[in-house]
C-alpha positions in Angstrom: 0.0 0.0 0.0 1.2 3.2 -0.9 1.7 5.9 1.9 -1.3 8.6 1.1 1.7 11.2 1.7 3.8 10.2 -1.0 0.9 9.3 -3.1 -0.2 12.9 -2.7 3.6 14.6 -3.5 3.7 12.6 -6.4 0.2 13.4 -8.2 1.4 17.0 -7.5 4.4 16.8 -9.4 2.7 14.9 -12.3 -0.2 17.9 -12.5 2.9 20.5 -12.3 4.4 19.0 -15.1 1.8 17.7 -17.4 1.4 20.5 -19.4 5.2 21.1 -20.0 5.2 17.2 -21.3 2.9 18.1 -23.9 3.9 21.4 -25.2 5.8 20.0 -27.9 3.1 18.6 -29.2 1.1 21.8 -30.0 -0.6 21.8 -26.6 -0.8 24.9 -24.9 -1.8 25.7 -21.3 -5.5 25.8 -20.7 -5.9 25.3 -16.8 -3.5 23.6 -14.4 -4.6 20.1 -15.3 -5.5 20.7 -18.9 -4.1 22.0 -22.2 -5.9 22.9 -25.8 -4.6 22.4 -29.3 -6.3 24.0 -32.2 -7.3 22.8 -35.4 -8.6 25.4 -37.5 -11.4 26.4 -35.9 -12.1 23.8 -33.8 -10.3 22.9 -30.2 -9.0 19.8 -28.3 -8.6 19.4 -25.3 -6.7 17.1 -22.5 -7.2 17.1 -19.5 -5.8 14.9 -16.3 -8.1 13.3 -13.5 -6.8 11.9 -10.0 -8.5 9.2 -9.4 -9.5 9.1 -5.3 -9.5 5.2 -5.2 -6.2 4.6 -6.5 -2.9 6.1 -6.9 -3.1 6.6 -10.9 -4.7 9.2 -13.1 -7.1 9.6 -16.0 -6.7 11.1 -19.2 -9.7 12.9 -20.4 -10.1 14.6 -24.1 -12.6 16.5 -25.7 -13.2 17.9 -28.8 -14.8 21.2 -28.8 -16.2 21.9 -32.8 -17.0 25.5 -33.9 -20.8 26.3 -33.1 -21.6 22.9 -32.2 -21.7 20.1 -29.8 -18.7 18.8 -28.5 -17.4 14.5 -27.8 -15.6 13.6 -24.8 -13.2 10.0 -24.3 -11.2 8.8 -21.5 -8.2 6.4 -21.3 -9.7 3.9 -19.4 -10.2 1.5 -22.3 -6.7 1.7 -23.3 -5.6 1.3 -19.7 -6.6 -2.6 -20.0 -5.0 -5.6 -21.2 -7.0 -6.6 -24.5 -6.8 -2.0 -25.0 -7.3 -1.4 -28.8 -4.3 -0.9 -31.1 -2.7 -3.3 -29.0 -1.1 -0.8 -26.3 -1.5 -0.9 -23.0 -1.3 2.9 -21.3 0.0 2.9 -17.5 -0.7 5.9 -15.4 -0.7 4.7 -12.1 2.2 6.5 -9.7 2.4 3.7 -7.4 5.5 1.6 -9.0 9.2 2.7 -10.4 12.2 4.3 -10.1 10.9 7.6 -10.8 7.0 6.9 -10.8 5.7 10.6 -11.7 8.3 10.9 -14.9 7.4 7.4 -15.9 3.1 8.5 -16.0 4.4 11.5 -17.6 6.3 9.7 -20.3 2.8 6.9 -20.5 0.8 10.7 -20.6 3.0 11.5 -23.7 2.5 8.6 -25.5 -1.1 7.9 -25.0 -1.4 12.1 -26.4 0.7 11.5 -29.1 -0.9 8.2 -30.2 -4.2 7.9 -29.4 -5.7 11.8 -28.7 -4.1 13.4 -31.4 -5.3 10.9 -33.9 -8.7 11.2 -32.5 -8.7 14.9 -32.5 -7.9 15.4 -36.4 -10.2 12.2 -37.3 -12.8 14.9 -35.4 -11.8 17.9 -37.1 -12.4 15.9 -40.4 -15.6 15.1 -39.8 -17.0 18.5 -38.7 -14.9 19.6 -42.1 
């Protein structure tokens, strides 16, 4: 069992860095746990939830279209072992050398390959 302490120290450190890890990506600071990409006129957004049962988080994106209604996903389905694509994301902080860097590196990746794919496969369609 993890210590709630530590557990609470390192969530902190993942929301203080999450929007740094994504920068690169075209993400741009939104709120302390979320960030916003545009694409044209649309928006997408990611956002981080800690979940209260569990030392992991929750990755959250929604597409926000111009004038009209918006979608929302989360990562759980890709946090399970049969996930689609094949991929497993893990965002737990519980286990590792360096737990926080290692859900920040598992943030990155799940961004890169799964909400920015979704994101322009939305912008298409509201094309």
């Amino acid at each position: 069992m993890l210590d709630k302490a530590v557990e609470t120290q390192r969530a902190k450190e993942v929301i203080a860095r999450f929007t740094g890890v994504i920068a690169d990506l075209g993400f741009e600071f939104h709120t302390r746990q979320s960030c916003r990409r545009q694409y044209g006129p649309h928006a997408g957004q990611v956002w981080i939830q800690k979940f209260r049962h569990m030392p992991a988080f929750r990755v959250a994106m929604s597409f926000h279209p111009a004038g009209g209604r918006g979608a929302t996903e989360f990562s759980d389905k890709y946090t399970y072992r049969d996930a689609p694509g094949g991929r497993r994301y893990d965002f737990s902080i519980r286990f590792g050398d360096v737990p926080a860097s290692r859900c920040l590196s598992e943030i990155r990746e799940f961004v890169k390959n799964v909400a920015i794919p979704w994101f322009e496969a939305q912008a298409a369609s509201h094309s």
